[in-house]
TORKE-336519 format. One record per residue (C-alpha): residue number from 1; x, y, z. Coordinates in steps of 0.5 Angstrom, whole numbers, plus 2048, in hexadecimal, padded with zeros to 3 digits. Each point is the difference from the previous one (the first is absolute). Last residue first. Layout:
<atom resi="NUM" east="X" north="Y" up="Z"/>
...
This chain:
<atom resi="267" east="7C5" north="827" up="7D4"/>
<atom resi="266" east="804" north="7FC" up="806"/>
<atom resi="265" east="803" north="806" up="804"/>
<atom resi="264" east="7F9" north="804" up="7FE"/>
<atom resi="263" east="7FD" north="7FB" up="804"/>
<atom resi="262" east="804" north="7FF" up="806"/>
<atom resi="261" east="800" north="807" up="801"/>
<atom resi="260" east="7F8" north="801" up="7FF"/>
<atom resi="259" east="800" north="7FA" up="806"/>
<atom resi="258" east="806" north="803" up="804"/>
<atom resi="257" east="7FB" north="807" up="801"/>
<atom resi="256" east="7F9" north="7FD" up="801"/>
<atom resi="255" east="803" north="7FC" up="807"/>
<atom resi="254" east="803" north="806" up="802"/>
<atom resi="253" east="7FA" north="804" up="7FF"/>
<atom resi="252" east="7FB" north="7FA" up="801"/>
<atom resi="251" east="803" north="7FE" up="807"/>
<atom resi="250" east="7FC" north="801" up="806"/>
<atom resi="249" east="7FA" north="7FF" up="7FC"/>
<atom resi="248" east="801" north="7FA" up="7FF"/>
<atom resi="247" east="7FF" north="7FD" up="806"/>
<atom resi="246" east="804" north="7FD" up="804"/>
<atom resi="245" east="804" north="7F9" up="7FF"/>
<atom resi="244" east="802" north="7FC" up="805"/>
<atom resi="243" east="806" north="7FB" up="7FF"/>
<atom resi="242" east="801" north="7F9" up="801"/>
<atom resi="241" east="806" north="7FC" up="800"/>
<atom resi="240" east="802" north="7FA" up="7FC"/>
<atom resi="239" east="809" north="7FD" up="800"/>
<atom resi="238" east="802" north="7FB" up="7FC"/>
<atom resi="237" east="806" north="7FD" up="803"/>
<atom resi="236" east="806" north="803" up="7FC"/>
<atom resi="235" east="805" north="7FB" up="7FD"/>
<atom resi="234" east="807" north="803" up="800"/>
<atom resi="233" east="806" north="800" up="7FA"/>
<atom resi="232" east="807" north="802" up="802"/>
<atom resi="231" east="805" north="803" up="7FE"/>
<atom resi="230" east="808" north="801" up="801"/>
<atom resi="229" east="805" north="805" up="804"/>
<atom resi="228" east="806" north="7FE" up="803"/>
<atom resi="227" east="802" north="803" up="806"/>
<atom resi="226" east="805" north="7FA" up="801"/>
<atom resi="225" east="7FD" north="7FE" up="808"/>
<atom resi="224" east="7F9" north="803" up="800"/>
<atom resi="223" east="7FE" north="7FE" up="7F9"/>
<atom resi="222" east="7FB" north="806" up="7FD"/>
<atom resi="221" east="7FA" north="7FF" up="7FD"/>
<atom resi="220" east="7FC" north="803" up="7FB"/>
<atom resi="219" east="7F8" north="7FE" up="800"/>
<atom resi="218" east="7FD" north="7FE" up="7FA"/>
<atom resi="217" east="7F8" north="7FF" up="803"/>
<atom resi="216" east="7FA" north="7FC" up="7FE"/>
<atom resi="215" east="7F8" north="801" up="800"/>
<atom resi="214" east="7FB" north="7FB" up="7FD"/>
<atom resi="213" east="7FB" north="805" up="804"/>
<atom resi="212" east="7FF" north="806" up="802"/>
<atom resi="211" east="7F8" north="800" up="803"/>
<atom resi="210" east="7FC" north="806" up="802"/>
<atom resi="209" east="7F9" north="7FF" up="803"/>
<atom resi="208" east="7FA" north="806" up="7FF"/>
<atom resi="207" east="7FC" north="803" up="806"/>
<atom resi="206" east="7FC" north="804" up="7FF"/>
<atom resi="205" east="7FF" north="807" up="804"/>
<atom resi="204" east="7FB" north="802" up="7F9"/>
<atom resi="203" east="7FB" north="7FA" up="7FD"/>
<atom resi="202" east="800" north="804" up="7FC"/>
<atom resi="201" east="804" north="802" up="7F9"/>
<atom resi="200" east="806" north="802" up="7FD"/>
<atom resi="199" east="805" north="7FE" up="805"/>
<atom resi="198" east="806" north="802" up="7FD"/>
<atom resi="197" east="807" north="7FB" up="802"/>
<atom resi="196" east="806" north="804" up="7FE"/>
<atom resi="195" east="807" north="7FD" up="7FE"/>
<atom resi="194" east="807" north="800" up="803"/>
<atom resi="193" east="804" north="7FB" up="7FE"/>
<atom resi="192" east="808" north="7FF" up="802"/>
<atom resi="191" east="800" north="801" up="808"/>
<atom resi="190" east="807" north="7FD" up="803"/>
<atom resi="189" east="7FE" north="800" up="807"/>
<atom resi="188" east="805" north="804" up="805"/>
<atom resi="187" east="807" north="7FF" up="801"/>
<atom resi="186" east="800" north="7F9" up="7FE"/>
<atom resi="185" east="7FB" north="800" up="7FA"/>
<atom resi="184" east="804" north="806" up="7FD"/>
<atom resi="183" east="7FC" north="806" up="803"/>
<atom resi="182" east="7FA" north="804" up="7FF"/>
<atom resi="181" east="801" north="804" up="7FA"/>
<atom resi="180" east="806" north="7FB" up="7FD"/>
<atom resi="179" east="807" north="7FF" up="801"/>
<atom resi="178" east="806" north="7FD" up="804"/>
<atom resi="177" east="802" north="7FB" up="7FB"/>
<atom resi="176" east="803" north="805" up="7FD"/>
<atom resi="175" east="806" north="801" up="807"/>
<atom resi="174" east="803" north="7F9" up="7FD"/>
<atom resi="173" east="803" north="803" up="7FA"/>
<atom resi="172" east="7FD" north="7FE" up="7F9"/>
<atom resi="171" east="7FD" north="807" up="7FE"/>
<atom resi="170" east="7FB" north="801" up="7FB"/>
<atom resi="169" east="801" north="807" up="7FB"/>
<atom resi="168" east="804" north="7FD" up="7FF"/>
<atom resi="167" east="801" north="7F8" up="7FD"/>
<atom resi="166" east="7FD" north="7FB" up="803"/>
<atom resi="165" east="805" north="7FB" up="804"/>
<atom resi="164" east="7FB" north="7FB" up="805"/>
<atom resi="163" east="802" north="7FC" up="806"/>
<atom resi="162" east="803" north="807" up="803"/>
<atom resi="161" east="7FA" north="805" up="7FF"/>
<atom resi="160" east="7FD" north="800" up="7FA"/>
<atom resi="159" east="7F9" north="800" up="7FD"/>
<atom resi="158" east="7FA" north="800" up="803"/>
<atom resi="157" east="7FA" north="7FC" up="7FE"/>
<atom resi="156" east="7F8" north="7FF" up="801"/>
<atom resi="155" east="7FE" north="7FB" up="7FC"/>
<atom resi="154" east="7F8" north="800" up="802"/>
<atom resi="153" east="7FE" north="7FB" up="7FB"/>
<atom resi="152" east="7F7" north="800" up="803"/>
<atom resi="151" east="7FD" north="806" up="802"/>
<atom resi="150" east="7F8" north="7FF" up="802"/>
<atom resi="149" east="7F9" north="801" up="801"/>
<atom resi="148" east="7FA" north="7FB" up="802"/>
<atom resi="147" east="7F9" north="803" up="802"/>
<atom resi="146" east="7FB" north="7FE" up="7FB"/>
<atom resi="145" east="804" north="800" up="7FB"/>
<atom resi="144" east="807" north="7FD" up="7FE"/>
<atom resi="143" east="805" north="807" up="801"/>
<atom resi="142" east="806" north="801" up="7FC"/>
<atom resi="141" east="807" north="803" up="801"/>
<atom resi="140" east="806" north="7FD" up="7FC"/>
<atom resi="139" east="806" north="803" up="805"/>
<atom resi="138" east="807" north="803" up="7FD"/>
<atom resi="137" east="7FC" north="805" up="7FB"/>
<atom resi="136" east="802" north="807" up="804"/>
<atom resi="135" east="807" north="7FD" up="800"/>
<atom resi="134" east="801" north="7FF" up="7F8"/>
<atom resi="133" east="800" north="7F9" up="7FE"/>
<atom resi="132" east="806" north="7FC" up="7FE"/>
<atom resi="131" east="802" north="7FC" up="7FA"/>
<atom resi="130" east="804" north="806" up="7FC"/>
<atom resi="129" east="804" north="800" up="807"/>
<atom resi="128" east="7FF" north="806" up="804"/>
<atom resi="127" east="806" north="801" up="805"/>
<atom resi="126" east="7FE" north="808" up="803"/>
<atom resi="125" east="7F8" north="800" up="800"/>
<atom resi="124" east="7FE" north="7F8" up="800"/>
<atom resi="123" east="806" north="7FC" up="804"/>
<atom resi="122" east="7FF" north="806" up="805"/>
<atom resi="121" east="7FA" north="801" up="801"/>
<atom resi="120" east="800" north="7FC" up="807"/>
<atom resi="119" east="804" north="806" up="802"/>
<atom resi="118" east="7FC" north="804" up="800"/>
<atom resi="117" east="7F8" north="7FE" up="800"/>
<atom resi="116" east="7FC" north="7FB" up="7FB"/>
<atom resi="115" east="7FA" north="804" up="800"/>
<atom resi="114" east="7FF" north="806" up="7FB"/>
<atom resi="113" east="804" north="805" up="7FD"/>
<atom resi="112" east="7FE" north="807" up="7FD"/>
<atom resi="111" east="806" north="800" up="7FC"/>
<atom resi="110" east="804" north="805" up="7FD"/>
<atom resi="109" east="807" north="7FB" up="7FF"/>
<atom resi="108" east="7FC" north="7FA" up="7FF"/>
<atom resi="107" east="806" north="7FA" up="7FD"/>
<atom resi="106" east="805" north="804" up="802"/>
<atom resi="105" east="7FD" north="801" up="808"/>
<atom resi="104" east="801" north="806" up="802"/>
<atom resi="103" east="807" north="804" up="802"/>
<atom resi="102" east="803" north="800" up="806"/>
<atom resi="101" east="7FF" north="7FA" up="803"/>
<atom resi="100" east="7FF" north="7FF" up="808"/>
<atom resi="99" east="805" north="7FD" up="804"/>
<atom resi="98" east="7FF" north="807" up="804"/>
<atom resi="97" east="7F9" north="801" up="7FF"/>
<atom resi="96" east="7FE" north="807" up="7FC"/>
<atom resi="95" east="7FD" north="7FB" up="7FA"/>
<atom resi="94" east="800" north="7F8" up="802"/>
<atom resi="93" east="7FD" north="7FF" up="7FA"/>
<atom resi="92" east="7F8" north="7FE" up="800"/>
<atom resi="91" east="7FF" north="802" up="807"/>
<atom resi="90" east="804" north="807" up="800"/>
<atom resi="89" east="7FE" north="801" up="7F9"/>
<atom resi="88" east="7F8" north="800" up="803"/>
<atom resi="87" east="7FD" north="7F9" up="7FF"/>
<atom resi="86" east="7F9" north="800" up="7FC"/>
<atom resi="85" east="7FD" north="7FA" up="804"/>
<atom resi="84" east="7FE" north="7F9" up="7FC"/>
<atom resi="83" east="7F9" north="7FF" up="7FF"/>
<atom resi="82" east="7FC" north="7FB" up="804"/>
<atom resi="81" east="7F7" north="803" up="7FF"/>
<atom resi="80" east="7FB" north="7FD" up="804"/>
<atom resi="79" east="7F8" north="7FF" up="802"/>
<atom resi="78" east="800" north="7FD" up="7F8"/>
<atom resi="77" east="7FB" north="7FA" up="802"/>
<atom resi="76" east="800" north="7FF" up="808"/>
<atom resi="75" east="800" north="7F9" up="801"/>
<atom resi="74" east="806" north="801" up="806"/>
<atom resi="73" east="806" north="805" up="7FF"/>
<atom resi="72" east="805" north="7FB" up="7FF"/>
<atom resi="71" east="807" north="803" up="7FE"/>
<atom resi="70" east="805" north="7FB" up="7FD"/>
<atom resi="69" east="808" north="802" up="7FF"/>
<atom resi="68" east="806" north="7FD" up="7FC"/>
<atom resi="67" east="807" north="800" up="803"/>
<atom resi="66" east="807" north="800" up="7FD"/>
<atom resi="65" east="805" north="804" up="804"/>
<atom resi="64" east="808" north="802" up="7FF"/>
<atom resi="63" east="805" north="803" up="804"/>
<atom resi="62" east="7FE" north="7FF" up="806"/>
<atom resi="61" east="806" north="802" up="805"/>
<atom resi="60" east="805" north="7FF" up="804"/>
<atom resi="59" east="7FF" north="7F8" up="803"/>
<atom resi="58" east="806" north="7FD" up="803"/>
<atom resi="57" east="803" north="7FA" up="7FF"/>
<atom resi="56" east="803" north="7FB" up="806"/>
<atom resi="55" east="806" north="7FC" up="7FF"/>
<atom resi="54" east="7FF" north="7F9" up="7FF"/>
<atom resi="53" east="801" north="7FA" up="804"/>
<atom resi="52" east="7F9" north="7FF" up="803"/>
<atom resi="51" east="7FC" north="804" up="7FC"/>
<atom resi="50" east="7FE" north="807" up="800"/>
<atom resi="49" east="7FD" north="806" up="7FC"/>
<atom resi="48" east="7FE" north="807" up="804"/>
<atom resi="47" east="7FB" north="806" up="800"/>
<atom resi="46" east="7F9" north="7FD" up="801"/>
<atom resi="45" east="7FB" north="805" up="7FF"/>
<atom resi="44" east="802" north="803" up="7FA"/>
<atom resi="43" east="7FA" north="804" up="7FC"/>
<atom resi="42" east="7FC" north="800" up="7FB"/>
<atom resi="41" east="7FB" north="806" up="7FE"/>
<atom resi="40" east="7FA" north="801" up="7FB"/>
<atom resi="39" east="7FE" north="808" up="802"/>
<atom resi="38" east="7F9" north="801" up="800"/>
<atom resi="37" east="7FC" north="807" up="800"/>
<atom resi="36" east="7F8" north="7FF" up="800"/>
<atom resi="35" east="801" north="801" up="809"/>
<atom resi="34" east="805" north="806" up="7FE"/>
<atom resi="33" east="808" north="800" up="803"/>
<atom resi="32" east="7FF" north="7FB" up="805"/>
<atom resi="31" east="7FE" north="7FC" up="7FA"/>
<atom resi="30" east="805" north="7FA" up="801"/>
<atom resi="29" east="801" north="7F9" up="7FE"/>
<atom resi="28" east="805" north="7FA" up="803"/>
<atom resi="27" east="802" north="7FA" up="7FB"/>
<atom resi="26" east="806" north="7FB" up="805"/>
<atom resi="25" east="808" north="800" up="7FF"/>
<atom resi="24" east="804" north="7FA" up="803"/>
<atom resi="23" east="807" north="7FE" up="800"/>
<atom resi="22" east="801" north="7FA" up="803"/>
<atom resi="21" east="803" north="7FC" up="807"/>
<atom resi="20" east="802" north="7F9" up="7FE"/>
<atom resi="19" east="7FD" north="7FB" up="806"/>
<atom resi="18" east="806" north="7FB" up="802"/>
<atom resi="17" east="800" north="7FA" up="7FD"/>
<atom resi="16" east="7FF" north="7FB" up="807"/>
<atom resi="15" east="7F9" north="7FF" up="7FC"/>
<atom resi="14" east="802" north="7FC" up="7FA"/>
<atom resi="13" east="805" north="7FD" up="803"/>
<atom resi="12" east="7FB" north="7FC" up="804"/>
<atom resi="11" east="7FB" north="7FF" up="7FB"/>
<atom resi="10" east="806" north="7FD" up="7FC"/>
<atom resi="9" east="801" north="7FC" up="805"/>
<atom resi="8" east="7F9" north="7FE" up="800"/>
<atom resi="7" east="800" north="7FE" up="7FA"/>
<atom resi="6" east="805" north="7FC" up="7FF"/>
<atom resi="5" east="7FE" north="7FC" up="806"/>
<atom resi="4" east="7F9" north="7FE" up="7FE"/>
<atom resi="3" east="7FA" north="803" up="802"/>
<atom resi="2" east="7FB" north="7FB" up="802"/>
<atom resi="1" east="7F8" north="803" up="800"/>
């Protein structure tokens, strides 16, 4: 095959243009805490954007994640049951933290609260616009029997910060973008849903697959040469795991407590 002139000049300029170094974050779990447990993280793996000729930019912060999760648990009819976690206040809003807010959330002030975790209630708790969902209902639950569970329009959302004005009790200083349980997404994962998988029969020791998928982030940026803040929208590859679960037994009384909770919060 001939390859004109043109073309291959363009080929040829094409690949002397400088690779560009982006921004990038990647889905993680974690249920050190509990086997049933799970906290839905994003975190920044690769911290700075470059290109040929521009100055660099830094990442700060996640400041917002949108992410849908799938569980497969074989062909097993009804062997799970996905509920969002009851947060303690400290989960839900940042009580006794130091970035924490010092009154509960306007639009839920006594609570219980469950899933979407501080700060990514923010935009839901503390800036509730008529249109908007109460944070405990961010995250459609279903399941698709035999086997298939899921969350699906996760739009976890922190509010402030240098690129976003809010008024108090939100913050717009660079030091309020370094919140959350387990870190920002920088220093430490970005964790924003946490929900519990419940075996509710055998076979038990099974393993089941977790999925995040559709995933995107909104980073804050910081240029190194003006110190100019701005924001940036991430793609998050999809991300799949396995989990191990233990036998009911082992979680009925915890598990029994957040069910009669979730259901008296919902009468």
């Amino acid at each position: 095959m001939k390859i004109s002139h043109a073309l291959a000049a363009l080929l040829v300029a094409l690949l002397a243009l400088p690779a560009r170094a982006v921004i990038t974050v990647v889905s993680l779990v974690d249920n050190a805490e509990s086997p049933t447990g799970i906290r839905a993280q994003a975190v920044i793996k690769k911290a700075t954007s470059v290109a040929d000729g521009e100055s660099t930019q830094v990442a700060q912060s996640i400041k917002a994640i949108d992410a849908s999760i799938l569980i497969r648990d074989g062909q097993i009819p009804g062997g799970l049951r996905l509920q969002k976690k009851q947060l303690s206040a400290t989960e839900a809003w940042g009580q006794g933290l130091p970035l924490g807010y010092q009154q509960p959330p306007f639009t839920d002030p006594e609570g219980p609260w469950f899933g979407l975790t501080w700060p990514y209630r923010d935009q839901y708790d503390y800036f509730n616009r008529p249109t908007d969902p109460l944070g405990d209902d961010v995250g459609i639950l279903f399941e698709d029997q035999p086997g298939v569970y899921g969350m699906v329009d996760i739009r976890a959302l922190a509010r402030g910060g240098p690129t976003d004005e809010v008024p108090p009790p939100g913050q717009n200083t660079p030091q309020w973008l370094n919140r959350g349980i387990t870190g920002n997404g920088l220093e430490g994962a970005a964790t924003y849903m946490q929900f519990d998988i419940i075996p509710l029969t055998g076979p038990f020791d099974r393993e089941i697959t977790l999925r995040i998928f559709g995933a995107s982030a909104i980073v804050v940026q910081r240029d190194s040469q003006t110190g100019a803040y701005s924001e940036i929208r991430v793609p998050i590859p999809d991300f799949q795991t396995t989990i191990r679960l233990p036998e009911p037994g082992g979680i009925g009384l915890a598990a029994l407590t957040a069910i009669a909770a979730l259901r008296r919060r919902h009468r």
